[in-house]
C-alpha positions in Angstrom: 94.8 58.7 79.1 91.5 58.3 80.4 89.5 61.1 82.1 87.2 59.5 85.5 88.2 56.3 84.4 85.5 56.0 81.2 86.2 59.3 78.7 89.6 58.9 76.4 91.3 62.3 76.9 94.8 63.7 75.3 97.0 65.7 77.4 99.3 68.6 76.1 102.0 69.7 77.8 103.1 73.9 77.6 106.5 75.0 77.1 107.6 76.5 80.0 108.5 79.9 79.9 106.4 80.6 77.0 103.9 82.9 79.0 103.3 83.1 82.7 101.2 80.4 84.6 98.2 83.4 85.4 98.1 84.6 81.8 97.7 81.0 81.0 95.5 80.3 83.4 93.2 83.7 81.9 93.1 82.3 78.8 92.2 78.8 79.9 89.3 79.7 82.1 88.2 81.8 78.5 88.7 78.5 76.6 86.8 76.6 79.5 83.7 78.6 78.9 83.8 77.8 74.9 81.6 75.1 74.8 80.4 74.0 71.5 79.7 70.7 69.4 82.3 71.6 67.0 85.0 72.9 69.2 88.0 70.3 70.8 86.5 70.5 74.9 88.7 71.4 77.4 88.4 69.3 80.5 91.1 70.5 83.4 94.4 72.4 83.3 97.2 71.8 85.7 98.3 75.0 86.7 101.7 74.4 88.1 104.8 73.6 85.7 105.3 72.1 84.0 101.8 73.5 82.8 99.4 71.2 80.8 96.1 70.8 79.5 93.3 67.7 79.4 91.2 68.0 76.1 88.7 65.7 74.8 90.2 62.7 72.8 90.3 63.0 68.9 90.3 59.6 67.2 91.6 60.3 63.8 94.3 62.8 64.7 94.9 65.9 63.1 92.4 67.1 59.8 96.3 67.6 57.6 97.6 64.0 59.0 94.0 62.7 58.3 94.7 64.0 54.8 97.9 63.4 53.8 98.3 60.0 54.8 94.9 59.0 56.2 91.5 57.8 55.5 90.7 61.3 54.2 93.5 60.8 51.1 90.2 59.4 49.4 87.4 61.9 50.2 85.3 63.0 47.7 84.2 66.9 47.4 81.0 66.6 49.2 82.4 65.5 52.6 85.2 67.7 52.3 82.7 70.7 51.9 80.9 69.0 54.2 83.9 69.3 56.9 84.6 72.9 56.4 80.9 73.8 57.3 81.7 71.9 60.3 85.3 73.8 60.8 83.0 77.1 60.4 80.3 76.7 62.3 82.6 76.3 65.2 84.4 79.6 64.1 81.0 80.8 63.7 80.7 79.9 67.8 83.9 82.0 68.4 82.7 84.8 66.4 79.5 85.6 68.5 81.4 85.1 71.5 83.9 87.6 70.3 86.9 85.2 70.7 89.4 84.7 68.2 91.8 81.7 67.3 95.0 83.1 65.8 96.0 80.1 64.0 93.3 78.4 62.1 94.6 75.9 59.9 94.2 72.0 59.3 97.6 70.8 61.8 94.7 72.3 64.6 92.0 70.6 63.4 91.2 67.3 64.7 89.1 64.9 63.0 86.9 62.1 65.0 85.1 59.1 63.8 82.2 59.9 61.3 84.2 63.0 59.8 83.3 65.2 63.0 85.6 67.9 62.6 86.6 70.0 65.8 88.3 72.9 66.2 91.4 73.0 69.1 94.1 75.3 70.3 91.8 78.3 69.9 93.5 80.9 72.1 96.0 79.0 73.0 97.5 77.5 69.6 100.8 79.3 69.9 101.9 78.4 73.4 101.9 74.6 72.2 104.7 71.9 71.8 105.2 70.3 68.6 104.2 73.7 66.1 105.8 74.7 63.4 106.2 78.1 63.4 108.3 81.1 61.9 109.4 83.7 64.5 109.0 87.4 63.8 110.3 89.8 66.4 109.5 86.7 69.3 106.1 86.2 67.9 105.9 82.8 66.3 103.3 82.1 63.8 103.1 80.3 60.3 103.2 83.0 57.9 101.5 81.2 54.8 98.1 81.0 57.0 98.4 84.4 58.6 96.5 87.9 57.1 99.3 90.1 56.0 97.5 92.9 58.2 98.0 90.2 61.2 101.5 89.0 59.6 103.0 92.6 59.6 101.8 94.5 61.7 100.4 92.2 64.5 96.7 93.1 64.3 95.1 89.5 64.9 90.9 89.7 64.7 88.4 86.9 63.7 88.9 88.8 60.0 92.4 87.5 60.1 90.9 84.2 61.1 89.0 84.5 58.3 91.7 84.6 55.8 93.1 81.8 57.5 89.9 80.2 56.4 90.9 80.3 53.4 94.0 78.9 53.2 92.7 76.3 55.3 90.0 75.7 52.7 92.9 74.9 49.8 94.1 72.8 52.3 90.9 70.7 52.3 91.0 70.3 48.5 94.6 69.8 48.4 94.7 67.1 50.5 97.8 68.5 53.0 99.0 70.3 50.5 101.9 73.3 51.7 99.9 76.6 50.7 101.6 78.2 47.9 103.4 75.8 46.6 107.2 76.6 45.2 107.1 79.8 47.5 108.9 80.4 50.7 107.4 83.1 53.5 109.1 85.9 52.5 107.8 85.2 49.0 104.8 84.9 50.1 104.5 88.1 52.2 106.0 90.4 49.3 103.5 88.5 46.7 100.7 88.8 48.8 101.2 92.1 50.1 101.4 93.2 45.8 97.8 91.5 45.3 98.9 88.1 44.6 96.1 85.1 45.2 96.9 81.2 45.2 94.9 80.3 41.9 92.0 77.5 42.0 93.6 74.6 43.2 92.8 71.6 40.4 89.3 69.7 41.0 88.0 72.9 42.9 85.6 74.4 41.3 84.9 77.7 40.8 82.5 78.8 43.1 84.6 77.7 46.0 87.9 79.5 45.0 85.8 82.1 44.8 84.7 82.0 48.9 88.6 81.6 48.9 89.0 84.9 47.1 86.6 86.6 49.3 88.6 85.7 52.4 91.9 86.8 51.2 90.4 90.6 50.8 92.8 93.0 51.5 90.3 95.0 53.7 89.5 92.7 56.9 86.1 94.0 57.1 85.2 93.6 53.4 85.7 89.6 54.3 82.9 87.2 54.8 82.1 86.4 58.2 81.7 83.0 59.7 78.3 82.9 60.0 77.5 83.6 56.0 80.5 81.2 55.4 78.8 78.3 57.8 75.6 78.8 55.6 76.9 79.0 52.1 79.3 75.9 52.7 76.3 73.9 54.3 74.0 74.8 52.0 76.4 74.6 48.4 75.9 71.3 47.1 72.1 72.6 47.1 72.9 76.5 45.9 75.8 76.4 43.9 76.8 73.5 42.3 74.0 72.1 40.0 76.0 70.7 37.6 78.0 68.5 40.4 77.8 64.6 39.7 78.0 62.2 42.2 79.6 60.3 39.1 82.0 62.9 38.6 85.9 61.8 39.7 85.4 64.2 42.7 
Protein backbone atom coordinates (compact mmCIF):
# COMPACT_ATOMS: atom_id res chain seq x y z
CA UNK A 1 0.00 0.00 0.00
CA UNK A 2 1.07 3.39 0.12
CA UNK A 3 1.57 5.40 3.38
CA UNK A 4 0.14 9.50 3.00
CA UNK A 5 -0.38 8.69 -0.51
CA UNK A 6 3.67 8.98 -1.57
CA UNK A 7 5.81 6.36 0.76
CA UNK A 8 5.33 2.41 -0.41
CA UNK A 9 4.62 0.58 2.87
CA UNK A 10 3.95 -3.41 3.60
CA UNK A 11 1.47 -4.25 6.07
CA UNK A 12 1.58 -7.47 8.36
CA UNK A 13 -1.13 -8.77 9.82
CA UNK A 14 -0.83 -10.69 13.65
CA UNK A 15 -2.31 -13.87 14.42
CA UNK A 16 -4.78 -13.37 16.67
CA UNK A 17 -4.57 -14.88 19.88
CA UNK A 18 -0.96 -15.06 19.78
CA UNK A 19 -0.42 -12.48 22.68
CA UNK A 20 -2.75 -9.87 23.99
CA UNK A 21 -3.48 -6.54 22.10
CA UNK A 22 -1.60 -4.40 25.28
CA UNK A 23 1.45 -6.61 25.30
CA UNK A 24 1.59 -6.03 21.69
CA UNK A 25 0.97 -2.77 21.79
CA UNK A 26 4.23 -2.60 24.70
CA UNK A 27 6.39 -4.01 22.44
CA UNK A 28 5.35 -1.90 19.47
CA UNK A 29 5.68 1.47 21.08
CA UNK A 30 9.57 -0.24 22.02
CA UNK A 31 9.96 -1.03 18.36
CA UNK A 32 8.54 2.55 17.43
CA UNK A 33 11.38 4.17 19.29
CA UNK A 34 14.12 1.95 17.28
CA UNK A 35 14.99 4.22 14.83
CA UNK A 36 17.97 3.38 12.77
CA UNK A 37 19.26 3.50 9.04
CA UNK A 38 19.73 -0.15 9.10
CA UNK A 39 16.59 -1.27 10.91
CA UNK A 40 13.03 -2.11 8.77
CA UNK A 41 10.88 1.45 10.29
CA UNK A 42 7.76 0.95 11.78
CA UNK A 43 5.18 3.46 10.74
CA UNK A 44 1.64 2.77 12.68
CA UNK A 45 0.02 -0.22 14.34
CA UNK A 46 -3.64 -0.87 14.40
CA UNK A 47 -4.40 -1.83 17.69
CA UNK A 48 -7.72 -3.63 17.38
CA UNK A 49 -7.99 -7.26 15.80
CA UNK A 50 -7.35 -8.30 13.77
CA UNK A 51 -4.01 -6.59 14.98
CA UNK A 52 -1.44 -5.40 12.22
CA UNK A 53 1.53 -3.46 11.57
CA UNK A 54 2.62 -0.63 8.70
CA UNK A 55 6.48 -0.97 8.03
CA UNK A 56 8.49 0.69 5.55
CA UNK A 57 8.48 -0.99 2.07
CA UNK A 58 11.42 -3.46 1.13
CA UNK A 59 11.95 -3.68 -2.61
CA UNK A 60 13.86 -6.82 -3.02
CA UNK A 61 12.02 -8.97 -0.43
CA UNK A 62 13.52 -11.02 1.98
CA UNK A 63 17.84 -11.26 2.27
CA UNK A 64 17.21 -15.73 1.88
CA UNK A 65 14.48 -15.13 -1.14
CA UNK A 66 16.99 -12.48 -2.51
CA UNK A 67 19.46 -15.29 -2.34
CA UNK A 68 18.17 -18.31 -3.30
CA UNK A 69 16.36 -17.27 -6.22
CA UNK A 70 17.27 -13.61 -6.71
CA UNK A 71 19.68 -11.05 -7.87
CA UNK A 72 21.80 -11.98 -4.88
CA UNK A 73 22.32 -15.83 -6.43
CA UNK A 74 25.41 -14.01 -8.15
CA UNK A 75 27.04 -11.89 -5.46
CA UNK A 76 30.53 -11.94 -5.05
CA UNK A 77 32.23 -12.05 -1.39
CA UNK A 78 32.79 -8.51 -1.03
CA UNK A 79 29.11 -7.35 -1.11
CA UNK A 80 28.15 -10.17 0.84
CA UNK A 81 30.56 -9.12 3.60
CA UNK A 82 29.65 -5.99 2.81
CA UNK A 83 25.82 -6.80 3.72
CA UNK A 84 26.50 -8.48 6.99
CA UNK A 85 28.27 -5.23 8.31
CA UNK A 86 25.15 -3.65 7.41
CA UNK A 87 22.96 -6.62 9.19
CA UNK A 88 25.38 -5.74 12.29
CA UNK A 89 25.50 -2.42 12.57
CA UNK A 90 21.84 -2.51 12.97
CA UNK A 91 22.27 -5.21 15.70
CA UNK A 92 24.90 -3.10 16.93
CA UNK A 93 21.80 -0.29 17.32
CA UNK A 94 19.86 -2.88 19.34
CA UNK A 95 22.66 -3.62 21.43
CA UNK A 96 23.29 -0.16 22.94
CA UNK A 97 19.74 0.27 23.38
CA UNK A 98 19.58 -2.92 25.23
CA UNK A 99 16.92 -4.50 22.95
CA UNK A 100 17.10 -7.84 21.63
CA UNK A 101 15.69 -9.60 18.40
CA UNK A 102 15.06 -13.30 19.24
CA UNK A 103 15.17 -14.47 15.73
CA UNK A 104 17.93 -13.03 13.63
CA UNK A 105 18.30 -14.84 10.51
CA UNK A 106 18.10 -14.05 6.68
CA UNK A 107 13.89 -15.00 6.12
CA UNK A 108 13.92 -11.37 8.52
CA UNK A 109 16.17 -9.63 6.68
CA UNK A 110 14.90 -7.47 3.93
CA UNK A 111 17.01 -6.32 1.26
CA UNK A 112 16.23 -2.89 -0.77
CA UNK A 113 17.63 -1.48 -3.84
CA UNK A 114 21.55 -0.85 -3.73
CA UNK A 115 22.11 -3.98 -1.38
CA UNK A 116 20.73 -1.87 1.73
CA UNK A 117 20.09 -4.48 4.08
CA UNK A 118 17.51 -3.87 7.09
CA UNK A 119 16.78 -5.62 9.90
CA UNK A 120 12.72 -6.34 10.69
CA UNK A 121 10.58 -8.26 13.12
CA UNK A 122 13.03 -7.31 15.93
CA UNK A 123 10.86 -7.98 19.02
CA UNK A 124 8.19 -8.94 17.39
CA UNK A 125 9.46 -11.78 14.95
CA UNK A 126 7.57 -14.59 16.57
CA UNK A 127 4.09 -13.22 16.75
CA UNK A 128 4.12 -13.08 12.76
CA UNK A 129 2.15 -14.87 10.00
CA UNK A 130 3.91 -16.86 7.42
CA UNK A 131 7.14 -18.19 9.94
CA UNK A 132 8.37 -21.30 10.07
CA UNK A 133 8.81 -22.36 13.25
CA UNK A 134 9.36 -25.55 15.60
CA UNK A 135 7.28 -25.47 18.83
CA UNK A 136 8.85 -26.32 22.14
CA UNK A 137 6.55 -26.34 25.19
CA UNK A 138 4.22 -23.33 23.10
CA UNK A 139 7.27 -21.42 22.37
CA UNK A 140 7.92 -21.47 18.64
CA UNK A 141 11.23 -20.78 17.31
CA UNK A 142 13.58 -22.17 14.56
CA UNK A 143 15.92 -24.34 16.37
CA UNK A 144 18.94 -24.33 13.85
CA UNK A 145 19.37 -20.35 14.42
CA UNK A 146 18.68 -20.46 18.11
CA UNK A 147 21.77 -20.58 21.01
CA UNK A 148 21.26 -23.93 22.77
CA UNK A 149 21.34 -21.79 26.11
CA UNK A 150 18.24 -19.89 24.45
CA UNK A 151 16.99 -23.30 22.66
CA UNK A 152 16.84 -25.18 26.00
CA UNK A 153 16.36 -23.48 28.54
CA UNK A 154 14.67 -20.27 27.27
CA UNK A 155 17.31 -17.69 28.17
CA UNK A 156 17.11 -15.30 24.96
CA UNK A 157 19.89 -12.16 25.25
CA UNK A 158 21.62 -10.23 22.46
CA UNK A 159 24.48 -13.14 23.10
CA UNK A 160 22.01 -15.55 21.76
CA UNK A 161 21.45 -13.14 18.97
CA UNK A 162 24.85 -13.28 18.51
CA UNK A 163 25.03 -16.87 17.75
CA UNK A 164 22.23 -16.32 15.48
CA UNK A 165 24.77 -14.16 13.79
CA UNK A 166 26.38 -16.68 12.91
CA UNK A 167 24.31 -18.92 11.42
CA UNK A 168 22.95 -16.17 9.64
CA UNK A 169 26.50 -15.48 8.33
CA UNK A 170 26.69 -19.17 6.63
CA UNK A 171 23.61 -18.28 5.31
CA UNK A 172 25.14 -15.31 3.47
CA UNK A 173 27.89 -17.54 1.91
CA UNK A 174 25.64 -20.22 1.25
CA UNK A 175 23.42 -18.51 -0.67
CA UNK A 176 19.87 -19.75 1.32
CA UNK A 177 21.39 -22.62 2.25
CA UNK A 178 19.34 -24.76 5.27
CA UNK A 179 22.03 -24.56 8.18
CA UNK A 180 23.38 -27.84 8.86
CA UNK A 181 22.79 -29.46 6.06
CA UNK A 182 21.59 -33.47 6.31
CA UNK A 183 20.65 -32.69 10.01
CA UNK A 184 17.25 -32.39 11.50
CA UNK A 185 16.67 -30.13 14.95
CA UNK A 186 16.93 -32.64 17.28
CA UNK A 187 20.18 -33.58 15.63
CA UNK A 188 21.17 -30.47 15.77
CA UNK A 189 20.46 -29.78 19.48
CA UNK A 190 22.25 -33.16 20.71
CA UNK A 191 25.35 -32.25 18.21
CA UNK A 192 25.58 -28.90 19.27
CA UNK A 193 24.94 -29.29 22.73
CA UNK A 194 28.31 -32.15 22.50
CA UNK A 195 30.56 -29.28 20.92
CA UNK A 196 29.72 -29.79 17.42
CA UNK A 197 30.32 -26.61 14.81
CA UNK A 198 28.97 -26.43 11.07
CA UNK A 199 32.62 -26.57 9.29
CA UNK A 200 33.68 -23.61 6.82
CA UNK A 201 31.20 -23.55 4.32
CA UNK A 202 33.12 -23.87 0.61
CA UNK A 203 34.44 -20.41 -0.86
CA UNK A 204 34.51 -18.92 2.80
CA UNK A 205 37.50 -18.37 3.83
CA UNK A 206 39.04 -18.83 6.90
CA UNK A 207 39.03 -15.88 8.74
CA UNK A 208 35.39 -15.57 8.45
CA UNK A 209 34.43 -19.11 9.77
CA UNK A 210 36.43 -18.21 12.24
CA UNK A 211 34.02 -14.90 13.37
CA UNK A 212 31.53 -17.82 12.87
CA UNK A 213 33.29 -19.96 15.48
CA UNK A 214 33.55 -17.12 17.81
CA UNK A 215 29.76 -16.66 17.84
CA UNK A 216 28.86 -20.24 18.44
CA UNK A 217 30.85 -20.07 21.93
CA UNK A 218 29.36 -22.05 24.42
CA UNK A 219 29.65 -19.26 27.02
CA UNK A 220 27.24 -16.25 25.83
CA UNK A 221 29.53 -13.77 27.29
CA UNK A 222 32.73 -15.17 25.80
CA UNK A 223 30.92 -14.14 22.30
CA UNK A 224 31.75 -11.15 20.20
CA UNK A 225 29.55 -8.38 20.55
CA UNK A 226 27.97 -6.50 17.75
CA UNK A 227 29.84 -3.58 17.85
CA UNK A 228 33.52 -5.46 17.33
CA UNK A 229 31.59 -7.64 14.81
CA UNK A 230 30.17 -4.30 12.84
CA UNK A 231 33.93 -3.18 12.78
CA UNK A 232 35.81 -6.26 11.80
CA UNK A 233 33.21 -7.07 9.02
CA UNK A 234 33.45 -3.38 7.66
CA UNK A 235 36.81 -3.13 7.88
CA UNK A 236 38.01 -7.07 6.56
CA UNK A 237 38.56 -6.73 3.04
CA UNK A 238 41.24 -4.06 4.39
CA UNK A 239 42.43 -6.22 7.70
CA UNK A 240 42.15 -9.60 6.89
CA UNK A 241 42.09 -10.72 3.68
CA UNK A 242 45.27 -9.55 1.68
CA UNK A 243 45.53 -12.26 -0.47
CA UNK A 244 41.68 -11.71 -1.79
CA UNK A 245 41.55 -11.11 -5.63
CA UNK A 246 38.97 -9.24 -7.20
CA UNK A 247 39.90 -11.90 -9.96
CA UNK A 248 39.33 -14.60 -7.78
CA UNK A 249 35.85 -16.84 -8.61
CA UNK A 250 34.47 -15.16 -5.43
Amino acid sequence: GTWNGTTKVAVKTLKPGTMSPEAFLEEAQIMKRLRHDKLVQLYAVVSEEPIYIVTEFMSQGSLLDFLKDGDGHYLKLPQLVDMSAQIAAGMAYIERMNYIHRDLRAANILVGDNLVCKIADFGLARLIEDNEYTARQGAKFPIKWTAPEAALFGKFTIKSDVWSFGILLTELVTKGRVPYPGMNNREVLEQVERGYRMQCPSNCPPSLHDVMMQCWKREPEERPTFEYLQSFLEDYFTATEPQYQPGDNQ
